[in-house]
C-alpha positions as CSV (number, residue, x, y, z in Angstrom):
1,X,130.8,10.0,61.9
2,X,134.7,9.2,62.9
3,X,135.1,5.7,61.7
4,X,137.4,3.2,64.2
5,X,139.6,1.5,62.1
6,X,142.8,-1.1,62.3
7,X,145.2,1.4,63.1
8,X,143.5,3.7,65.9
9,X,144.8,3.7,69.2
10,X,142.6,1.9,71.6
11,X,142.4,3.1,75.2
12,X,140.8,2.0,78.4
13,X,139.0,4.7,81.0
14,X,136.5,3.6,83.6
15,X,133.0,5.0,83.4
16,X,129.7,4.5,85.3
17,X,126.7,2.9,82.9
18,X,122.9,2.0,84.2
19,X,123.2,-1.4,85.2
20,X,120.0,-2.1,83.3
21,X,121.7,-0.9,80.2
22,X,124.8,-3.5,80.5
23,X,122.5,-6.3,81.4
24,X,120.4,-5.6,78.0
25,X,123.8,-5.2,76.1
26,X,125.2,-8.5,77.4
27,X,121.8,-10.4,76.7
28,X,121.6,-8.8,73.2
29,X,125.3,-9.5,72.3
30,X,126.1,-6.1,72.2
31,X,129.6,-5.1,72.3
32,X,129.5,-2.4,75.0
33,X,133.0,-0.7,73.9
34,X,132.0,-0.2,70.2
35,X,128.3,1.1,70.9
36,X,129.9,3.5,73.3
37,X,132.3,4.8,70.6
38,X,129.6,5.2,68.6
39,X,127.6,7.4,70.9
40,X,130.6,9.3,71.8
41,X,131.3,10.1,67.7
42,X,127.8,10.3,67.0
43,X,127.9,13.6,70.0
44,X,130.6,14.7,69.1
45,X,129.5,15.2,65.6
46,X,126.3,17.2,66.8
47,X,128.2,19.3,68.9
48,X,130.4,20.3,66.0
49,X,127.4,21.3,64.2
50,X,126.1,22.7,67.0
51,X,129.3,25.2,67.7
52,X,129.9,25.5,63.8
53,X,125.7,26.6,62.9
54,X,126.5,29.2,66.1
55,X,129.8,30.3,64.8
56,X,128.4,31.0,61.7
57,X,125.0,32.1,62.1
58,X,125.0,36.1,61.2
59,X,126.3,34.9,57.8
60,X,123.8,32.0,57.3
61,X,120.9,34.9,58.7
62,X,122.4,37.2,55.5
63,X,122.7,35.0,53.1
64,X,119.1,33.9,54.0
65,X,117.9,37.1,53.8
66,X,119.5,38.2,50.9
67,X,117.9,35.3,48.7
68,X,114.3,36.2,50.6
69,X,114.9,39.4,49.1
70,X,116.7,38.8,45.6
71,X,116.2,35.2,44.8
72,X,118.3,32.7,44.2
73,X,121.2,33.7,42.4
74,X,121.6,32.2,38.8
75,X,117.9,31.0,39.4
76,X,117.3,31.6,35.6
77,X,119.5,29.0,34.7
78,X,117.8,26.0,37.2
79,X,116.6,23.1,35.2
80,X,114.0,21.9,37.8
């Protein structure tokens, strides 16, 4: 997950959050800014997955079917 640190630029945009949601934050201490930087790295993590697993999938689908039908490559030499 990106990781804010000392050095990253910091800047301010409005957005529109449950009310609900910032009166639990503010009653639990909860600094709004960070958690939402964490939500936001934390989706745009999955989406990368996402596009990269769909990008690749015809050579994940091979490579998956090749070992269904050969094994493992170098299997003979597993230790476990």
């Amino acid at each position: 997950m990106l990781q804010s640190t000392a050095k990253s630029q910091r800047k301010s945009v409005n957005t529109s959050i449950d009310s609900r949601l910032i009166e639990e934050a503010k009653a639990l201490g909860i600094n709004m800014s960070r958690a939402a930087e964490q939500g936001i790295a934390k989706a745009i993590s999955a989406e990368k997955t996402r596009r990269w697993q769909e990008e690749n999938k015809e050579a994940l689908e091979s490579s998956n079917e090749y070992v269904k039908r050969n094994g493992l490559p170098l299997a003979k030499y597993r230790l476990f």
